[in-house]
C-alpha positions, 0 to 999 in steps of 0.5 A: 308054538305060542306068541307071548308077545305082550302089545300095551298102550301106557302113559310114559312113566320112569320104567319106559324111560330107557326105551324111549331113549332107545326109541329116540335115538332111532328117530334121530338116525331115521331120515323120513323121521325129520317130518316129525319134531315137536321137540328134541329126541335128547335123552334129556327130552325123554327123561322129561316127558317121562316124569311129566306131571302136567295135564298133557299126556306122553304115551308109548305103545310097547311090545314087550317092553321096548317102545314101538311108538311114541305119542303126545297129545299136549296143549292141556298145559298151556290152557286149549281144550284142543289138544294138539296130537303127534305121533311116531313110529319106530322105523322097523314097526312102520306099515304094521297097523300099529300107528293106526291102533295106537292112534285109536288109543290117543283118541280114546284117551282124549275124549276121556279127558273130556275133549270133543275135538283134536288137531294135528298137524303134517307136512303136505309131502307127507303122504304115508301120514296124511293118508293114515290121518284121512282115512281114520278121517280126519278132516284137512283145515288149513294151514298152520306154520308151514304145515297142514291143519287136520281136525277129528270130532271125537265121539260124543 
């Protein structure tokens, strides 16, 4: 038997925009999502990350198509050079190793912006996540709003 499934890391762009609808509005209905709200998961929302022309970057890991993940590194459009990093996977795709790869792909695509550093932020109680951001070794720095501050040195 062959497995076509066909796994991307991409910029969000208009031909993933009803995905991304889909996408959010699992979050929505996914109570262990609520650690996660950097903005809201509207059709509205996602068309605009979607058609973002700025320097932030909006990005989706698709399987075939349909967005399994979503992912952000935003802060560039308002004039840090840190980039702030959030990420979500969708329900049914949590516990794969897809948040780990993909957040490889986020860490790629900084450095590639020319950051050296990239921060993010979790509730403490949020411990499926902070145990992802440790062990790809992020770096506890405080807090921040209510939350943790982690930082990561990219590669030079």
């Amino acid at each position: 038997m062959t497995d076509n499934t066909a796994l991307e890391f991409r910029r969000l762009g208009s031909e993933l925009l009803p995905g991304l609808r889909t996408f959010f509005r699992a979050l929505r209905a996914d109570p262990a999502s609520a650690h996660f709200h950097p903005h809201p998961f509207t059709d509205g929302e996602a068309e605009r990350v979607c058609t973002s022309a700025g320097k932030d970057l909006y990005l989706a890991a698709a399987v075939n198509g349909e967005v399994r993940a979503y992912g952000m590194l935003r802060g560039w459009d308002e004039g840090y050079a840190i980039p702030s990093l959030g990420i979500a996977v969708h329900p049914s795709a949590r516990g794969t190793g897809l948040g780990a790869a993909f957040m490889q792909y986020l860490h790629a695509a900084a450095a590639a912006r020319g950051a050296k550093t990239i921060r993010l932020k979790v509730y403490a109680d949020n411990m499926r996540a902070k145990a992802l951001y440790e062990r790809l070794g992020y770096v506890a720095a405080g807090e921040s709003a209510g939350q943790l501050l982690y930082t990561f040195a990219l590669a030079k």
